[in-house]
PALOTI-997974 format. One record per residue: residue number from 1; residue in three letters; x, y, z of N, C-alpha, C in turn; chain. Coordinates in nm, 2 decimals, m for minus. Each point is the difference from the previous one (the first is absolute). Example, Ala and Ser with C-alpha at 12.3 -4.5 7.8 and 13.67 -1.06 7.14 Angstrom:
BEGIN
ATOM / 1 / ala / 1.32 / m0.57 / 0.78 / m0.09 / 0.12 / 0.00 / 0.09 / 0.12 / 0.00 / A .
ATOM / 2 / ser / m0.04 / 0.11 / m0.07 / 0.09 / 0.11 / 0.00 / m0.08 / 0.11 / 0.08 / A .
END
This chain:
BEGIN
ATOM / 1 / unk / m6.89 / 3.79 / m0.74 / m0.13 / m0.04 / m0.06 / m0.11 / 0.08 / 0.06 / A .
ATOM / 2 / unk / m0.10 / 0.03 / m0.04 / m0.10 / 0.11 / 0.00 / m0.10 / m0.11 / 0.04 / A .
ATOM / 3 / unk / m0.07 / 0.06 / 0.10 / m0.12 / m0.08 / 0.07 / m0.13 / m0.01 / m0.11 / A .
ATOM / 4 / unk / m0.01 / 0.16 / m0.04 / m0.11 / m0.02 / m0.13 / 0.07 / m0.05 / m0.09 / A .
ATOM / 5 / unk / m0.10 / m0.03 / m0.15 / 0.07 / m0.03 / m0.10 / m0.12 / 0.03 / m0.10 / A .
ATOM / 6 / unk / m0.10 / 0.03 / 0.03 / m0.14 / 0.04 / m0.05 / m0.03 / m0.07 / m0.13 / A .
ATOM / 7 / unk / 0.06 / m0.07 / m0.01 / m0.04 / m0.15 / m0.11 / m0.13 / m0.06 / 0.06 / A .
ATOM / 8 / unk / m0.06 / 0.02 / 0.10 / m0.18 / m0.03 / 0.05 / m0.07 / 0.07 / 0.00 / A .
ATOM / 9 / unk / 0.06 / 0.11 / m0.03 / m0.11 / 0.12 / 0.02 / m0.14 / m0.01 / m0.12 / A .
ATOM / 10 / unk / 0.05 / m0.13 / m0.09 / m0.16 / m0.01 / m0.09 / m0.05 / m0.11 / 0.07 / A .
ATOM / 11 / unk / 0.02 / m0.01 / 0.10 / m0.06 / m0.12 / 0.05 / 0.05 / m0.11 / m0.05 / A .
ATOM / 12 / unk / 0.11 / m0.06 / m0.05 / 0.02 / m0.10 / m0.02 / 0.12 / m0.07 / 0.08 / A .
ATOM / 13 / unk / 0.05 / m0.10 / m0.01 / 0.16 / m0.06 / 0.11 / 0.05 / m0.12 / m0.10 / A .
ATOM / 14 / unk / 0.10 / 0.01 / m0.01 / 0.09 / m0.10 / m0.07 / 0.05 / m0.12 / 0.08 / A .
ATOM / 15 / unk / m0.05 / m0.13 / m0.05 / 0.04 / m0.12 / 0.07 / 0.14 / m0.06 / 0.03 / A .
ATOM / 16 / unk / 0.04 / m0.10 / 0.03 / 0.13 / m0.04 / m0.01 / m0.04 / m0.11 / m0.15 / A .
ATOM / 17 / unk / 0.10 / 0.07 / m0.09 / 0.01 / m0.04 / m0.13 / m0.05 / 0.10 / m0.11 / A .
ATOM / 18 / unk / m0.03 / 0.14 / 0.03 / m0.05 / 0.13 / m0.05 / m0.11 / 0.00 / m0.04 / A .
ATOM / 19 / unk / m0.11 / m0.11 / 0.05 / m0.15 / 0.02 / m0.09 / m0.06 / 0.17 / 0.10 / A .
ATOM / 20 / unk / m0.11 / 0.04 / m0.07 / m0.02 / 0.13 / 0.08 / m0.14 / m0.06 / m0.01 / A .
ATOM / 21 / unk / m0.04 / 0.02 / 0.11 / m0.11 / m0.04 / 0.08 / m0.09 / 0.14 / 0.04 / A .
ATOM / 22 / unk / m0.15 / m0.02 / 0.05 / m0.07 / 0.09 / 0.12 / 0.05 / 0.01 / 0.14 / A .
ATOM / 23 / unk / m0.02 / 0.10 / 0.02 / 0.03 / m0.04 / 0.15 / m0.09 / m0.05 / 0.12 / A .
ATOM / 24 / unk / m0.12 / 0.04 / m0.11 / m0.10 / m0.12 / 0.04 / m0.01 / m0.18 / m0.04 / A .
ATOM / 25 / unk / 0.07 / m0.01 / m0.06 / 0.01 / m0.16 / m0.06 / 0.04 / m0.08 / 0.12 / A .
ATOM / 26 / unk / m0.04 / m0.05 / m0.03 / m0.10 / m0.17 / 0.15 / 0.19 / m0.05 / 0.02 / A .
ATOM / 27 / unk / 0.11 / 0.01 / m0.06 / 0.08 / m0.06 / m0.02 / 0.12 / 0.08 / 0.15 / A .
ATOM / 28 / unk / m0.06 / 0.16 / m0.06 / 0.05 / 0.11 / 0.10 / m0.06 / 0.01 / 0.12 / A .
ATOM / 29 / unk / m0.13 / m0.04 / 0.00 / m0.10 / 0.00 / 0.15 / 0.07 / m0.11 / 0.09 / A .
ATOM / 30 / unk / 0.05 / m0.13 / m0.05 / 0.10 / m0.08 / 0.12 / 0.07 / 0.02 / 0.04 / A .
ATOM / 31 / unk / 0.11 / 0.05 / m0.14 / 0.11 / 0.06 / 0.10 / m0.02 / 0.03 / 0.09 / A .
ATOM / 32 / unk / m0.11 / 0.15 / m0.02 / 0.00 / 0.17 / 0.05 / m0.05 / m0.06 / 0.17 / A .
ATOM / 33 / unk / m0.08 / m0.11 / 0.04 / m0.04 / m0.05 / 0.10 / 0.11 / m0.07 / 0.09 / A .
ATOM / 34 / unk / 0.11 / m0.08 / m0.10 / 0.09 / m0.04 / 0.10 / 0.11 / 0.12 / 0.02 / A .
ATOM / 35 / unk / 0.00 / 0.10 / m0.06 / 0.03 / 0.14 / 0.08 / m0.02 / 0.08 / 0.08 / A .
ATOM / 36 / unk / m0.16 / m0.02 / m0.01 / m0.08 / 0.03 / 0.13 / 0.04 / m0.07 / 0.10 / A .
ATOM / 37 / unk / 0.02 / m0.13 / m0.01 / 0.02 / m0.10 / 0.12 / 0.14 / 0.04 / 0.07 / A .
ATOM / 38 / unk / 0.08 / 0.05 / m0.09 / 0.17 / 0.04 / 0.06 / 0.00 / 0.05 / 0.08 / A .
ATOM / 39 / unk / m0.08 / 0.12 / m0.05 / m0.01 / 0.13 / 0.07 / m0.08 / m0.02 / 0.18 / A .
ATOM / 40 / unk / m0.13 / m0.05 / m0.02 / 0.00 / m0.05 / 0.08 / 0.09 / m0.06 / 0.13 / A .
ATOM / 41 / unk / 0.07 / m0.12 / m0.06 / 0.06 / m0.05 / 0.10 / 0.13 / 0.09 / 0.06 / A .
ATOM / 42 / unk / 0.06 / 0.07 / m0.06 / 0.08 / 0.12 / 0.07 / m0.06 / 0.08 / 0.07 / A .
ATOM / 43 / unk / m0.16 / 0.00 / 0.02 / m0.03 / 0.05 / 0.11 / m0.01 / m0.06 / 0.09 / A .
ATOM / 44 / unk / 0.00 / m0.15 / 0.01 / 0.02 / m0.12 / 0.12 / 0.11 / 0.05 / 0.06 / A .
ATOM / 45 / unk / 0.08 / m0.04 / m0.10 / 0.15 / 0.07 / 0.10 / 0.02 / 0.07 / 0.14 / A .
ATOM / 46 / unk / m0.09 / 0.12 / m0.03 / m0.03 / 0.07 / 0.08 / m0.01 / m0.05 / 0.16 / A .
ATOM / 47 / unk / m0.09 / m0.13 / 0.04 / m0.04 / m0.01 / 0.05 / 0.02 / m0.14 / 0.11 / A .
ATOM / 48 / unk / 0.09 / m0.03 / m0.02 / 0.08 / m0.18 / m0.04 / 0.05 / 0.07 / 0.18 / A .
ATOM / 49 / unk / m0.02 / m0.12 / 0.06 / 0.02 / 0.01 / 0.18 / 0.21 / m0.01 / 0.00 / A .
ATOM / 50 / unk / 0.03 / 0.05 / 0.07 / 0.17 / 0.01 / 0.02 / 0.06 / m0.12 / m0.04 / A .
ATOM / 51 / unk / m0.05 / m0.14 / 0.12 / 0.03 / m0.12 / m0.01 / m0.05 / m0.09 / m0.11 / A .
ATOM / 52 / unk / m0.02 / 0.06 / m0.10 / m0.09 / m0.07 / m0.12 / 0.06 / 0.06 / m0.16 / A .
ATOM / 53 / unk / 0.16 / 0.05 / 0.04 / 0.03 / 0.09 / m0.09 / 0.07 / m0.11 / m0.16 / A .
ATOM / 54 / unk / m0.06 / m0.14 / 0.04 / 0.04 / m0.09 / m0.13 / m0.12 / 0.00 / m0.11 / A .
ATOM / 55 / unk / m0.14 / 0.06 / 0.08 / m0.09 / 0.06 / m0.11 / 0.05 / 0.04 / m0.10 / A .
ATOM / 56 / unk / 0.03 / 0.12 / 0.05 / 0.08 / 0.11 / m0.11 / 0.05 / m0.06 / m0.16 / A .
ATOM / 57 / unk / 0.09 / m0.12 / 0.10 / 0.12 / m0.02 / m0.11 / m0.12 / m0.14 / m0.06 / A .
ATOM / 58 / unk / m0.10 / 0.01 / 0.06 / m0.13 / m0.06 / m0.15 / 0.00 / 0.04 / m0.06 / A .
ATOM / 59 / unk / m0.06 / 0.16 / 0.07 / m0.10 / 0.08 / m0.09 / 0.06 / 0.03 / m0.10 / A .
ATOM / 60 / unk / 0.18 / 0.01 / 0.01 / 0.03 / 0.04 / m0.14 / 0.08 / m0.03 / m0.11 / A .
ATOM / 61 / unk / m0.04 / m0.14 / 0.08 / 0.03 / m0.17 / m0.10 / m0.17 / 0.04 / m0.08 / A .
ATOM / 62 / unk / m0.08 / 0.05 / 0.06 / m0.11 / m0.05 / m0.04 / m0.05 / 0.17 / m0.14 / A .
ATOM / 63 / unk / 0.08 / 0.07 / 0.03 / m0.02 / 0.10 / m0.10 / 0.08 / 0.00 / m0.08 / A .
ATOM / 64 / unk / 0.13 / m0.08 / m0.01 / 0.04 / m0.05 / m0.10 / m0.02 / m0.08 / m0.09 / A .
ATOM / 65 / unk / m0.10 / m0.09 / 0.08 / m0.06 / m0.11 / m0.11 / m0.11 / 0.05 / m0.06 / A .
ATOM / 66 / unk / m0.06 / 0.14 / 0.04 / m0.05 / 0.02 / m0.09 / m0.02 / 0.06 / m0.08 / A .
ATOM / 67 / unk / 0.13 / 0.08 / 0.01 / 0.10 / 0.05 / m0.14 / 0.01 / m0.08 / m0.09 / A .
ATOM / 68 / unk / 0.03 / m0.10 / 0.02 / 0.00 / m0.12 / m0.06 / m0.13 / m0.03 / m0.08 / A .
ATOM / 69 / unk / m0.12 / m0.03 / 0.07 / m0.11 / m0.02 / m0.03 / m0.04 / 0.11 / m0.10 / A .
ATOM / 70 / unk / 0.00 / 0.14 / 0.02 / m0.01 / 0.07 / m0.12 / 0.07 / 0.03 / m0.13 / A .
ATOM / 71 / unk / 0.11 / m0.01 / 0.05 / 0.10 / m0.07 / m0.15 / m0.06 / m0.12 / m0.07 / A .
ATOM / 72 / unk / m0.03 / m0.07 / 0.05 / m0.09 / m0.13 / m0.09 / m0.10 / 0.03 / m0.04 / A .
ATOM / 73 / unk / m0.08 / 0.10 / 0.08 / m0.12 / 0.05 / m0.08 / 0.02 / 0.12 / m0.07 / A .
ATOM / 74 / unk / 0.06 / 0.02 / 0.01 / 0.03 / 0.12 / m0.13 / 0.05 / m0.04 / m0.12 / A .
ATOM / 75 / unk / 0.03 / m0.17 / m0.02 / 0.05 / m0.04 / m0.12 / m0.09 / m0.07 / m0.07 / A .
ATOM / 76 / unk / m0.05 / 0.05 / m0.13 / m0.16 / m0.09 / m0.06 / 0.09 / m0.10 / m0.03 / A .
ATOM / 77 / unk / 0.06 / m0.03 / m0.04 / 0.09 / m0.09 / m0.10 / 0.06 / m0.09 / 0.15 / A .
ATOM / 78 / unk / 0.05 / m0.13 / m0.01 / 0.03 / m0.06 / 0.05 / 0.16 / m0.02 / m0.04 / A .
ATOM / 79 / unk / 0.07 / 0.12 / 0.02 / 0.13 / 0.02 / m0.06 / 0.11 / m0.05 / 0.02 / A .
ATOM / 80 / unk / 0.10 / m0.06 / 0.01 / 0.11 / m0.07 / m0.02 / 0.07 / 0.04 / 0.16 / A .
ATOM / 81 / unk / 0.05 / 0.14 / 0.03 / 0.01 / 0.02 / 0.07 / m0.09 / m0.02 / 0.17 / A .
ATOM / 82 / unk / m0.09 / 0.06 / m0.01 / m0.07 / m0.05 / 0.10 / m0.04 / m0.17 / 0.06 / A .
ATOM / 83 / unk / 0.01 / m0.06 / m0.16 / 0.01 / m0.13 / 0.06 / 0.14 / m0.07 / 0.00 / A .
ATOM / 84 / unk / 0.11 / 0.10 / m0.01 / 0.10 / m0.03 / 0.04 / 0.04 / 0.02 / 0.17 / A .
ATOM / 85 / unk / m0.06 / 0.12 / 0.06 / 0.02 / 0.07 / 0.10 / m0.07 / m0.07 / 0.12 / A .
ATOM / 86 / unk / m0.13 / m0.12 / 0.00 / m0.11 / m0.03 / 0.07 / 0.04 / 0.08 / 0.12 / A .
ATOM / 87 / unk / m0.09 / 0.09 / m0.04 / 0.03 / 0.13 / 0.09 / m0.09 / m0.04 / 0.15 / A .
ATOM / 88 / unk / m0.10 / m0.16 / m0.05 / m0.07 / 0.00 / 0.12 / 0.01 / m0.16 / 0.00 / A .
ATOM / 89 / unk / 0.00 / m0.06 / 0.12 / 0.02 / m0.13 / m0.02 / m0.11 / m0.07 / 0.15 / A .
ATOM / 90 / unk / 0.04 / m0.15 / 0.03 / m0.08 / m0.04 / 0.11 / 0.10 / 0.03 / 0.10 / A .
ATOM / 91 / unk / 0.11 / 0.06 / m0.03 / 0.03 / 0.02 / 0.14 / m0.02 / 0.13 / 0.10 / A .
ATOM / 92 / unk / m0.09 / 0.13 / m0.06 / m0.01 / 0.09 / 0.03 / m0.13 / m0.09 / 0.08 / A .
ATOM / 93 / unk / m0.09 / m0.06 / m0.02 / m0.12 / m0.05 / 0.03 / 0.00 / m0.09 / 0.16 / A .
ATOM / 94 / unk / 0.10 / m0.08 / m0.05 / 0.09 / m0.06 / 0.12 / 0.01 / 0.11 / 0.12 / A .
ATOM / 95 / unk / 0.08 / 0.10 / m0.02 / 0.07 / 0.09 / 0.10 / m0.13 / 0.06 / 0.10 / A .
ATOM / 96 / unk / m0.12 / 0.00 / m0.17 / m0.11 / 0.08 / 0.09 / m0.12 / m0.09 / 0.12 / A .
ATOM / 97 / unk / 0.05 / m0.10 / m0.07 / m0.07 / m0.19 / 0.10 / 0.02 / 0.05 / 0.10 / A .
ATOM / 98 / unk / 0.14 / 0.00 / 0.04 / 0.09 / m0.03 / 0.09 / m0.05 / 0.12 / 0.13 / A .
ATOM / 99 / unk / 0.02 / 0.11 / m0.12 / 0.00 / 0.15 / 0.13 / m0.18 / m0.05 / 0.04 / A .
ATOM / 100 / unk / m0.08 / m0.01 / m0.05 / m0.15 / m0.03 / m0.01 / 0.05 / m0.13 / 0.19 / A .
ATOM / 101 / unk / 0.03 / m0.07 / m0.05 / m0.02 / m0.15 / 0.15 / 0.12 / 0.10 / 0.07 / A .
ATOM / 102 / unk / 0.07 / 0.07 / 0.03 / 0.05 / 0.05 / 0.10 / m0.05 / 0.08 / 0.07 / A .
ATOM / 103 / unk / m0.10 / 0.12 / m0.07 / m0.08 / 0.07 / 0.04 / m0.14 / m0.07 / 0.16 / A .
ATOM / 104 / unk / m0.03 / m0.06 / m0.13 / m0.10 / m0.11 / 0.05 / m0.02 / m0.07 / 0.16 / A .
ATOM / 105 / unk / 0.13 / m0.05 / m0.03 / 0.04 / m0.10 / 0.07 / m0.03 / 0.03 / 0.16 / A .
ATOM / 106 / unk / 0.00 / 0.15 / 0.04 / m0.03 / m0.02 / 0.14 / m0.14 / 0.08 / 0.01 / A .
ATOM / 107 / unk / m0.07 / 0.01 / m0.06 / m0.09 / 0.09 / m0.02 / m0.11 / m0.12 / 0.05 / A .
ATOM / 108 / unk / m0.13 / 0.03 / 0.00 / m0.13 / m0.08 / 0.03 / m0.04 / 0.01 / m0.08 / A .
ATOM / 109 / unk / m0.04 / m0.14 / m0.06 / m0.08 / m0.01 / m0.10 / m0.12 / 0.06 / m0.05 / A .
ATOM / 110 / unk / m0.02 / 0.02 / m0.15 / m0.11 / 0.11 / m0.04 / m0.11 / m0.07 / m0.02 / A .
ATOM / 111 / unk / m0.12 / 0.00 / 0.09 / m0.11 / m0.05 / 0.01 / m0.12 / 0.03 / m0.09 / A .
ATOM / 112 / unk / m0.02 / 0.14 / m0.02 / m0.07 / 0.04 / m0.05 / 0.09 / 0.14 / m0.12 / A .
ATOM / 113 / unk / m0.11 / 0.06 / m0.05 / 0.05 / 0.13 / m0.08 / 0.02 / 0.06 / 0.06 / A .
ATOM / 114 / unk / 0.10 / 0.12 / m0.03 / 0.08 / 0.11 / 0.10 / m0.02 / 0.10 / m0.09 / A .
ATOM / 115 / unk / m0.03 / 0.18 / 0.05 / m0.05 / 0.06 / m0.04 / 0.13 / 0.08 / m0.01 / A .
ATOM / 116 / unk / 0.04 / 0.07 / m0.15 / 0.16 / 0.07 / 0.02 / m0.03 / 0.15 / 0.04 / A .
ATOM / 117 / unk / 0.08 / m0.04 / 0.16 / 0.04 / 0.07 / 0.08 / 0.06 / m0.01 / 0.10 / A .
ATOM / 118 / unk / 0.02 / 0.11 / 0.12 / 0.08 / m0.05 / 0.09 / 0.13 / 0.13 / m0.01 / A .
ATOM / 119 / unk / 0.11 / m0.04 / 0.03 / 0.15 / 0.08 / 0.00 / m0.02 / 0.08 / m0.16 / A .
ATOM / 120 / unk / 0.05 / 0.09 / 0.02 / m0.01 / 0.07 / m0.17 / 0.16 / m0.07 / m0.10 / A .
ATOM / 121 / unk / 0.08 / m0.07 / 0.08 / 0.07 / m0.12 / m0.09 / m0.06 / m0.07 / m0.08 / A .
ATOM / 122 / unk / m0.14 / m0.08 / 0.09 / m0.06 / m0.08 / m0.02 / m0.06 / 0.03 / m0.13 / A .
ATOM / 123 / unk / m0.13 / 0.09 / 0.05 / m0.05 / 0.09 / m0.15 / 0.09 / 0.03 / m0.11 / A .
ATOM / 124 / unk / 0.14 / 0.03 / 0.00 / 0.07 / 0.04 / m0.12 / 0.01 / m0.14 / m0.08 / A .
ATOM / 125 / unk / m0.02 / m0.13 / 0.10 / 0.08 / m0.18 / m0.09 / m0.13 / 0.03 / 0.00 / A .
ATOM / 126 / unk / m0.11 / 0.00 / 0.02 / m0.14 / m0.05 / m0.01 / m0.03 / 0.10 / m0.21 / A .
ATOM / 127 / unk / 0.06 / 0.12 / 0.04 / m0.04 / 0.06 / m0.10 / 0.09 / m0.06 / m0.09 / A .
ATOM / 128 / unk / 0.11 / m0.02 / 0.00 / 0.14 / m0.08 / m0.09 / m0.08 / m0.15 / m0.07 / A .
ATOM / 129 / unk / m0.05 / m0.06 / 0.11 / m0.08 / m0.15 / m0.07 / m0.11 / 0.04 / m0.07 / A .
ATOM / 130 / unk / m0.10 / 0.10 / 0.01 / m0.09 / 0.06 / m0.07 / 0.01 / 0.02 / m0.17 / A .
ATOM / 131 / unk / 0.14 / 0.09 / m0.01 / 0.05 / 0.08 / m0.09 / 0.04 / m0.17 / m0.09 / A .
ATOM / 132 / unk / 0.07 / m0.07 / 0.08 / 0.05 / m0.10 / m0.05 / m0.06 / m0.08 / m0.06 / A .
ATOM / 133 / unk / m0.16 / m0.06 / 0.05 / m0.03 / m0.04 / m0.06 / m0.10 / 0.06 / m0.12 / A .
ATOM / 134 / unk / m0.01 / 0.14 / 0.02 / m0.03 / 0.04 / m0.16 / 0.09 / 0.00 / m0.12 / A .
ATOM / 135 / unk / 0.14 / m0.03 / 0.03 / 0.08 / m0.02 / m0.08 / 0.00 / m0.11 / m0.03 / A .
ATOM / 136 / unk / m0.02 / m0.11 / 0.04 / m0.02 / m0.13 / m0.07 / m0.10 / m0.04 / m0.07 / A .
ATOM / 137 / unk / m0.14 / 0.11 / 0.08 / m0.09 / 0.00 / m0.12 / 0.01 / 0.07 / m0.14 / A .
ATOM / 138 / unk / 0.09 / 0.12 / 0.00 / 0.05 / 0.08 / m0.08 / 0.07 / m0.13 / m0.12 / A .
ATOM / 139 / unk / 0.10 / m0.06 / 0.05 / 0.10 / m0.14 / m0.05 / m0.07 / m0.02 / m0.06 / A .
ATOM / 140 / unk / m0.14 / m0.11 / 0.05 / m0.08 / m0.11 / m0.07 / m0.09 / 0.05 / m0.12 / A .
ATOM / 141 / unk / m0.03 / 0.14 / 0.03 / m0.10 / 0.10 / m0.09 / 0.15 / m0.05 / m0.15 / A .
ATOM / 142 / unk / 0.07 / 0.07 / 0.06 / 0.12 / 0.01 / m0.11 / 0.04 / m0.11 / m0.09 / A .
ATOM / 143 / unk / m0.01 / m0.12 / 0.08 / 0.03 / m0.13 / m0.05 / m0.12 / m0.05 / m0.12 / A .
ATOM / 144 / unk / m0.14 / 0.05 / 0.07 / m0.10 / m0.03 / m0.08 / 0.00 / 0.10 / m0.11 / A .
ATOM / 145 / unk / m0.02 / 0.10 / m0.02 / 0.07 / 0.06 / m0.10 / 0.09 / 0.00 / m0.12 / A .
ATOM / 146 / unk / 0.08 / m0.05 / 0.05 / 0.15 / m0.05 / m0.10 / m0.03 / m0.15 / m0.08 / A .
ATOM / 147 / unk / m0.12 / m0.04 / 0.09 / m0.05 / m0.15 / m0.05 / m0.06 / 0.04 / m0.14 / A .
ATOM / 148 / unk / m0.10 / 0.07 / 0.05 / m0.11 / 0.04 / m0.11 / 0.05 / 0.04 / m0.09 / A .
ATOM / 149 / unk / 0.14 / 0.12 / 0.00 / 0.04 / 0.08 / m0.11 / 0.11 / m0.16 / m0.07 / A .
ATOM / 150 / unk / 0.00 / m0.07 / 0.00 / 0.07 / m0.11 / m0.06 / 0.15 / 0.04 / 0.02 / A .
ATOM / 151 / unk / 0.04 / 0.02 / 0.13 / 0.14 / 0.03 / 0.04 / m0.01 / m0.04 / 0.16 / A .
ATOM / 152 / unk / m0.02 / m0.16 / 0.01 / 0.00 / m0.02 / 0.15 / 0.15 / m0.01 / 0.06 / A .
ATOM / 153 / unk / m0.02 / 0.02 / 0.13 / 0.10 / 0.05 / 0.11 / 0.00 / m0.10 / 0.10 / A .
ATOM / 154 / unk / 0.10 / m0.01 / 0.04 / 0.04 / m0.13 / 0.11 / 0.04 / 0.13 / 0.15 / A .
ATOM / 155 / unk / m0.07 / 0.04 / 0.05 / 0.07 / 0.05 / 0.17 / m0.04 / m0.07 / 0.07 / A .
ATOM / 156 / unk / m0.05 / m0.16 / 0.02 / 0.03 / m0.04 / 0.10 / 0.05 / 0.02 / 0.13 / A .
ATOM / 157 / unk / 0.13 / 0.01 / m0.07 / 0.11 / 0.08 / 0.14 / m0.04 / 0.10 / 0.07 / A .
ATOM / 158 / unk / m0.07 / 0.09 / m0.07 / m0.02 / 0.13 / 0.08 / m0.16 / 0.00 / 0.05 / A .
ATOM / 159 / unk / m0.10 / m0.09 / m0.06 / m0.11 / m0.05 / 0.10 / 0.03 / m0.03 / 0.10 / A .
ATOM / 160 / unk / 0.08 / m0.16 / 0.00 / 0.04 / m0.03 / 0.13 / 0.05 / 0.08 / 0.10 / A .
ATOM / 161 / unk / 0.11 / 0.09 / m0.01 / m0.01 / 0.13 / 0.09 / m0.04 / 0.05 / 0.05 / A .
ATOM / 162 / unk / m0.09 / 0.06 / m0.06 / m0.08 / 0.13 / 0.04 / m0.09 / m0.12 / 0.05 / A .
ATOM / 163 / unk / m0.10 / m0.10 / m0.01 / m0.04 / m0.11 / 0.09 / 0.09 / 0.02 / 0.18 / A .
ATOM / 164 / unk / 0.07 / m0.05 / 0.00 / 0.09 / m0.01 / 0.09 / 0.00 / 0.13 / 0.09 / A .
ATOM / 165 / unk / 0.07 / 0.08 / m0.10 / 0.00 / 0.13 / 0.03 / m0.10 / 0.07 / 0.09 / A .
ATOM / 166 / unk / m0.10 / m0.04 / m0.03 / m0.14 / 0.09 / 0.08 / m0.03 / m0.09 / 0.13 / A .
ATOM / 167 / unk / 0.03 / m0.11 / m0.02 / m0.02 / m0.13 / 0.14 / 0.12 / 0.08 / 0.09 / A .
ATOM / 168 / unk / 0.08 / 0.02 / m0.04 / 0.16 / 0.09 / 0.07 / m0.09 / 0.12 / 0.08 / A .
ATOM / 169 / unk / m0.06 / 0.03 / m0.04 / 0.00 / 0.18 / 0.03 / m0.15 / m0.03 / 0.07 / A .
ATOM / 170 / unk / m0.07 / m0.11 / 0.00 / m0.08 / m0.02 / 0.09 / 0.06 / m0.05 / 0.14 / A .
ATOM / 171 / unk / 0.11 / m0.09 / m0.02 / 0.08 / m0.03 / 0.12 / 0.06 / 0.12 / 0.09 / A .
ATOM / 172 / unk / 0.05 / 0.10 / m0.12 / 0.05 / 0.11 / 0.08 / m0.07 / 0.08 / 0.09 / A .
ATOM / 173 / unk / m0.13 / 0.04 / m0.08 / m0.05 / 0.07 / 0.07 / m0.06 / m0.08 / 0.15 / A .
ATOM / 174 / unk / m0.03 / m0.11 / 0.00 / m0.02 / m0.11 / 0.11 / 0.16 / 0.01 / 0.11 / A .
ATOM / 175 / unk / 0.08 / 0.02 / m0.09 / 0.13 / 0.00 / 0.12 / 0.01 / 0.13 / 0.06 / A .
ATOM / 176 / unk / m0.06 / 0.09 / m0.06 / 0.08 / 0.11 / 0.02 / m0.13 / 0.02 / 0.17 / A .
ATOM / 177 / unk / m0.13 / m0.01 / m0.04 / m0.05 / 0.02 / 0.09 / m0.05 / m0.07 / 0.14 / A .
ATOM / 178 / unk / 0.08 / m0.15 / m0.02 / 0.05 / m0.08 / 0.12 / 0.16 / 0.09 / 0.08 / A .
ATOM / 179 / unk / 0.05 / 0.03 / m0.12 / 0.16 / 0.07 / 0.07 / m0.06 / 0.12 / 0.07 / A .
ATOM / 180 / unk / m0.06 / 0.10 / m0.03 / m0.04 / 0.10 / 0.04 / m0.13 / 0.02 / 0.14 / A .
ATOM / 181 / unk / m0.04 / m0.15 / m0.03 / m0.12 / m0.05 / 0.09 / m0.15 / 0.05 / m0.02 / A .
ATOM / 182 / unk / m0.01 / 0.02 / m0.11 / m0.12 / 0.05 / m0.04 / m0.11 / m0.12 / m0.03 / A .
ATOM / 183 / unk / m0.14 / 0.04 / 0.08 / m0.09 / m0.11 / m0.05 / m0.01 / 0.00 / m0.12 / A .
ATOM / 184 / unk / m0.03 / m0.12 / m0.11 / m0.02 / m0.03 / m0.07 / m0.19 / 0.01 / 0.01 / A .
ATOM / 185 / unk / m0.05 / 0.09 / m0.10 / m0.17 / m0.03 / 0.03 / m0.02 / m0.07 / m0.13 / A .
ATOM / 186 / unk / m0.12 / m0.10 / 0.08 / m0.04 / m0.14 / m0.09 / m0.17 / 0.11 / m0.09 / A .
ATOM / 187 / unk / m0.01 / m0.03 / m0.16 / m0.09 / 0.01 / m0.06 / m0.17 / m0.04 / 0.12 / A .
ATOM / 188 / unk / m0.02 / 0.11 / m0.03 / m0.17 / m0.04 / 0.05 / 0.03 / 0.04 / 0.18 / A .
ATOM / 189 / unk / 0.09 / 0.01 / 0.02 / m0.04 / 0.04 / 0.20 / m0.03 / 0.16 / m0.01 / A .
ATOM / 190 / unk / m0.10 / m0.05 / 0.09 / m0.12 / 0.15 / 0.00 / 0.11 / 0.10 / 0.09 / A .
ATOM / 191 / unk / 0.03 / 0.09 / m0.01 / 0.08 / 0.11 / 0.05 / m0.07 / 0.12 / 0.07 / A .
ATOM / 192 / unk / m0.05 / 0.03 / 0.17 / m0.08 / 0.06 / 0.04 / m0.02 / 0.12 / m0.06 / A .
ATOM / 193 / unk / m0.10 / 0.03 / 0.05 / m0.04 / 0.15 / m0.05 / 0.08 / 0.08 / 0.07 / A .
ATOM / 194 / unk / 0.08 / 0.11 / m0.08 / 0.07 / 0.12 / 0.11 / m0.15 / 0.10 / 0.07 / A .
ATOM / 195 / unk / 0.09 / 0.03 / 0.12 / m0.06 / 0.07 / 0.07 / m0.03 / 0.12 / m0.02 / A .
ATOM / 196 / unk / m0.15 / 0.06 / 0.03 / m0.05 / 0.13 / m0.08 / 0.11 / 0.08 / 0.16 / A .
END
């Protein structure tokens, strides 16, 4: 199979179910964002401390579901298959609870706002929850959308996610920079002047 296939080259992409679309169409912009997010988190990878190597086997629980997630959004239709497949359910949601109060759990509580930085792990989940939550605004854009055009859409499932989702990758980036021992800096602390 051939990497190109130059079937886009007018600017258009075919959905799951053959409609042909922009590649600008609000329907392709979620996806294209929880792609962005993938990619992303395989740069976490990178960066995951030796003794912490059950990350990993998140992170790519967590790129699979959102393979997942774009397969559902790539389908306008609410197709037989897909809702055969519930490619996404509450239990991916669960798993991410779970990893969320583990993380947590020995860390110091977050008093104030934290500014994303710290370990460049940290910055990659910081940029991952970012990304993430443009994707759920991307979702909800989409949902509203499909309302108006008199073709509403149920992704619940994949709101609740990507919800979840981004509370995850704010934990992470919080774990990673307690594991690594990096100060966490709180919003608004005045930071001296460097020295001329």
């Amino acid at each position: 199979m051939n990497i190109y296939t130059k079937q886009g080259d007018n600017g258009t992409t075919q959905l799951i179910g053959g409609q042909h679309v922009s590649k600008n169409h609000y329907r392709i912009s979620a996806y294209g964002v929880v792609d962005e997010l993938s990619a992303i988190i395989g740069g976490i990878g990178v960066y995951i401390p030796n003794d912490c190597s059950y990350i990993s086997d998140e992170l790519y629980m967590i790129q699979n579901d959102l393979f997942d997630v774009g397969t559902i959004l790539a389908a306008p239709e609410q197709n037989t298959f897909l809702s055969a497949q519930k490619l996404l359910s509450e239990k991916q949601v669960l798993v991410l609870e779970k990893a969320i109060d583990r993380m947590t759990a020995n860390m110091p509580p977050l008093k104030a706002f934290i500014l994303p930085a710290g370990h460049i792990s940290a910055v990659f989940a910081h940029m991952a929850r970012t990304v993430c939550r443009r994707a759920e605004r991307k979702v909800v854009g989409l949902i509203e959308k499909e309302k108006l055009s008199g073709n509403p859409v149920n992704y619940s499932d994949v709101q609740i996610y990507l919800n979840r989702l981004s509370d995850y990758f704010f934990a992470l980036a919080r774990f990673f920079n307690y594991q690594y021992k990096f100060q966490e800096i709180l919003v608004g602390k005045k930071i001296s002047d460097p020295k001329e």
